[in-house]
C-alpha positions as YAML, in Angstrom:
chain: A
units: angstrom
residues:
- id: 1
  name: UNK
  ca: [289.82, 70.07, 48.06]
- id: 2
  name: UNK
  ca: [286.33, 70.76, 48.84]
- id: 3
  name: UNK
  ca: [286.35, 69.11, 51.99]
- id: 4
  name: UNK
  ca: [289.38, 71.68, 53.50]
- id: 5
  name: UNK
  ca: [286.97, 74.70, 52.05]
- id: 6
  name: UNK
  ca: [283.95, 73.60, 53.91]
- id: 7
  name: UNK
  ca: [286.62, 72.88, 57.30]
- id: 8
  name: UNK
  ca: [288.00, 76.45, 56.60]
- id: 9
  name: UNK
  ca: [284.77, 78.21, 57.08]
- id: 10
  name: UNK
  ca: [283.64, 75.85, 59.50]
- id: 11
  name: UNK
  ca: [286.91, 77.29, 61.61]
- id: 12
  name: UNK
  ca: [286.38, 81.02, 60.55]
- id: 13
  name: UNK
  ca: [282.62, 80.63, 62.15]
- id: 14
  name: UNK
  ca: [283.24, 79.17, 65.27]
- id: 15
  name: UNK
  ca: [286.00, 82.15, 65.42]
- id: 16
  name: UNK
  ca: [283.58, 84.82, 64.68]
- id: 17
  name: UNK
  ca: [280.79, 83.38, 67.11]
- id: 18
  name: UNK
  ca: [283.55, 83.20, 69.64]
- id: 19
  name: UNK
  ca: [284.36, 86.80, 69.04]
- id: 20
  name: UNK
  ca: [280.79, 88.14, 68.58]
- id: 21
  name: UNK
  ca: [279.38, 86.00, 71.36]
- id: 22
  name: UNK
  ca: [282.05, 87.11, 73.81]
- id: 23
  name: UNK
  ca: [280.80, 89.16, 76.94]
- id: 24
  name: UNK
  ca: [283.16, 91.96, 77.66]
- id: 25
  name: UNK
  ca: [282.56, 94.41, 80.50]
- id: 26
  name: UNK
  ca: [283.32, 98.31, 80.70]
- id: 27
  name: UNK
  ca: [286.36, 99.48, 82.08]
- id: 28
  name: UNK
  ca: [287.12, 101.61, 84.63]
- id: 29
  name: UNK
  ca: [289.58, 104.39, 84.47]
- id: 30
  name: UNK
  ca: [292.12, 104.31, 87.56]
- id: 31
  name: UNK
  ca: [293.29, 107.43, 88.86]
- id: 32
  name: UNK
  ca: [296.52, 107.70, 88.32]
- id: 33
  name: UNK
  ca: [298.76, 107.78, 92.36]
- id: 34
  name: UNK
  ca: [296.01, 105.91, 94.13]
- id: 35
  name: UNK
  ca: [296.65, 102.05, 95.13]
- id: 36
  name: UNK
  ca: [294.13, 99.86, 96.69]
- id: 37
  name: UNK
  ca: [290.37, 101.00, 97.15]
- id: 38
  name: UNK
  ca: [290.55, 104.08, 99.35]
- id: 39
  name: UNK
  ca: [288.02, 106.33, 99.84]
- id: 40
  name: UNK
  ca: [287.41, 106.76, 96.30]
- id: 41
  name: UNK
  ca: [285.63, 103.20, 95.98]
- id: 42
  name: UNK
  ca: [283.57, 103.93, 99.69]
- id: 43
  name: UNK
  ca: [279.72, 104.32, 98.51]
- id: 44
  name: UNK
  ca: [278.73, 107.57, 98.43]
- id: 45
  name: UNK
  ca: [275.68, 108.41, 101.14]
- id: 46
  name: UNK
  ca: [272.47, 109.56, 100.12]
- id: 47
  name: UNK
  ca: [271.66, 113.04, 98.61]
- id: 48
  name: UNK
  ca: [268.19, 112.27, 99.93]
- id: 49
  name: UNK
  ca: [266.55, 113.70, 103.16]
- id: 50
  name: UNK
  ca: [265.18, 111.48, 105.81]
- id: 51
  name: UNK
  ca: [261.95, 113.30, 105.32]
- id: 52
  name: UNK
  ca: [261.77, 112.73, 101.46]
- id: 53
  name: UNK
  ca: [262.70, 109.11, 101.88]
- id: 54
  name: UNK
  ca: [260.05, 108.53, 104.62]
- id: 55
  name: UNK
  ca: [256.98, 110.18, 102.19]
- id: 56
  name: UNK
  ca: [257.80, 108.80, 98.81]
- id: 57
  name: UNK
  ca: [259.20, 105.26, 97.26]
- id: 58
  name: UNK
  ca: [262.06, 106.23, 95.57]
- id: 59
  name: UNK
  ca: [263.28, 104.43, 92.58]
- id: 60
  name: UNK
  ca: [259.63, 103.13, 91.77]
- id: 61
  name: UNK
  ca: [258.71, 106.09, 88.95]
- id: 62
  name: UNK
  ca: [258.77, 104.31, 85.25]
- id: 63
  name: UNK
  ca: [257.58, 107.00, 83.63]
- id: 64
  name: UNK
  ca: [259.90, 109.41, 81.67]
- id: 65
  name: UNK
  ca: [258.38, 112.42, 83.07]
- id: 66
  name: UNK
  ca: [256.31, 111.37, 86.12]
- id: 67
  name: UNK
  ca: [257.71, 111.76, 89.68]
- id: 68
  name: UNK
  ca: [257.96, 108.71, 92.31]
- id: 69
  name: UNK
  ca: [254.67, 108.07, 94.11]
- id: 70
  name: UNK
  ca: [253.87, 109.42, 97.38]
- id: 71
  name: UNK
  ca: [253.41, 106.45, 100.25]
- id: 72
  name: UNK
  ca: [250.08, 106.38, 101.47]
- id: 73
  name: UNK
  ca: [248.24, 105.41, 104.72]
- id: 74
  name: UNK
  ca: [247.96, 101.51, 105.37]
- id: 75
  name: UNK
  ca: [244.04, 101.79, 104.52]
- id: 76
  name: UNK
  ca: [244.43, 103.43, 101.09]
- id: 77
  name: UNK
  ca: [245.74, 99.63, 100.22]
- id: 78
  name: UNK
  ca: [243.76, 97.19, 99.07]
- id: 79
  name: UNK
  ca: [243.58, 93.67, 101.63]
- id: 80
  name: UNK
  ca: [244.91, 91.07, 99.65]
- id: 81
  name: UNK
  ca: [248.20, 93.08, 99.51]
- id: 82
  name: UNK
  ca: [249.06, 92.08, 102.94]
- id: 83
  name: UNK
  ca: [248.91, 88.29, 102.56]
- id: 84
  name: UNK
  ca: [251.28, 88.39, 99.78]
- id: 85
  name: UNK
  ca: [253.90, 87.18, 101.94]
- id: 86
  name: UNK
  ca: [252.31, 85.04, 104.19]
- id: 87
  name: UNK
  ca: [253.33, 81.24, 104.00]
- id: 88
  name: UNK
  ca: [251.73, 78.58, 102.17]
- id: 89
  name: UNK
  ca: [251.56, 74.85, 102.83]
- id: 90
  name: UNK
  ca: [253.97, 72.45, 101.32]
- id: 91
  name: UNK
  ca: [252.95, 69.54, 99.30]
- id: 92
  name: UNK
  ca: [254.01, 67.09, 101.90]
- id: 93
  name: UNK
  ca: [251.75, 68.88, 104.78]
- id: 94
  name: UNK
  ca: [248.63, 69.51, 101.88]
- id: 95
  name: UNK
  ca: [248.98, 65.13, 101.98]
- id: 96
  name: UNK
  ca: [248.89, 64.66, 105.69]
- id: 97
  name: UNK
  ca: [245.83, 66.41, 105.96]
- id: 98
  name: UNK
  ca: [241.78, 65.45, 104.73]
- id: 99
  name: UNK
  ca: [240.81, 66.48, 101.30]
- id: 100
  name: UNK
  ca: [237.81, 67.08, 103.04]
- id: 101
  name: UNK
  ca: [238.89, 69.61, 105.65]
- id: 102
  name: UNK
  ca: [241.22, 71.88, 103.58]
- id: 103
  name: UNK
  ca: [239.86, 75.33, 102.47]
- id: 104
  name: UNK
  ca: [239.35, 76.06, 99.07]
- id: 105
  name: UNK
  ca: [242.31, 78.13, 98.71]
- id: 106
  name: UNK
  ca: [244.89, 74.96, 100.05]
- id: 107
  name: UNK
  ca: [242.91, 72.55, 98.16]
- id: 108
  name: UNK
  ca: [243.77, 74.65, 94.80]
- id: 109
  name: UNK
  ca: [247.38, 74.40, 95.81]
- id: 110
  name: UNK
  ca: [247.34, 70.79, 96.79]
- id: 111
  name: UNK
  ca: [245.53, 70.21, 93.36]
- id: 112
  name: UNK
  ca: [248.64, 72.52, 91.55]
- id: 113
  name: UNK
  ca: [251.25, 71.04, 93.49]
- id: 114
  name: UNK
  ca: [250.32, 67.24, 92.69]
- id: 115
  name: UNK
  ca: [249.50, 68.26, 89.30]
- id: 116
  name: UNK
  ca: [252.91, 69.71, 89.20]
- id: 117
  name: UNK
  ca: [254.55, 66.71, 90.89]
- id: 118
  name: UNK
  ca: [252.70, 64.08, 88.57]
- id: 119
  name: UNK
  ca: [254.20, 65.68, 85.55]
- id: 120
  name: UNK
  ca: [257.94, 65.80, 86.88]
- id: 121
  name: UNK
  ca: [257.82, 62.43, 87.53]
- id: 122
  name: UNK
  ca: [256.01, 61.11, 84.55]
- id: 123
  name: UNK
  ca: [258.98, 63.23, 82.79]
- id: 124
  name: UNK
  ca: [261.58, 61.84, 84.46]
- id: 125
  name: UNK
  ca: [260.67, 58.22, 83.85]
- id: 126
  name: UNK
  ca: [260.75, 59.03, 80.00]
- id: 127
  name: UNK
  ca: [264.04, 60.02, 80.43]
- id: 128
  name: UNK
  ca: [265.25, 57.31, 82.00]
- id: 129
  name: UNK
  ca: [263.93, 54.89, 79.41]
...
């Protein structure tokens, strides 16, 4: 008898993590005539001027009552923000070449990279055994 008690809850649980863990989504209302998207579902275009857009980064204010920042002149920037996006060396190219004749800044990445490499495999081999 104990046994079914302890199944019965174990059954109501899972049912009420199923229900409370359940991701449901808002709903739309339709409009009532229309079928298919229409022009209702076309995006809307921009209540922004050309000239606003242009002088400020819209979107990037976090601030409850601050405004969006203005975009300033390409000098007003600091250097190292333009070699954000520049590409860096792969692992396999950082091994082809000298220890010797890298610059600092590759041979901190090769050292990160192998580092990072070591580990996965050292990982992987526990895993297997």
């Amino acid at each position: 008898m104990n046994c079914i008690k302890s199944i019965r809850s174990i059954i109501i649980t899972k049912e009420a993590v199923r229900l409370v863990g359940c991701r449901t989504f808002a709903v739309g209302v339709k409009k009532k005539g229309s079928k298919g998207g229409g022009a209702g579902d076309a995006p809307k275009g921009s209540t922004l001027s050309k000239e606003l857009k242009s002088t400020t980064t819209v979107g990037a204010n976090i601030l409850k009552d601050g405004t969006d920042p203005k975009v300033l002149p390409d000098s007003e920037y600091p250097d190292w923000l333009w070699h954000l996006l520049d590409k860096h060396p792969a692992l396999s190219e950082l091994r082809r070449k000298t220890v010797e004749s890298l610059p600092y800044e590759d041979l901190k990445r090769f050292v990160k990279l192998d580092n990072r490499a070591r580990i996965k495999e050292n990982n992987s081999l526990k895993a297997k055994n």
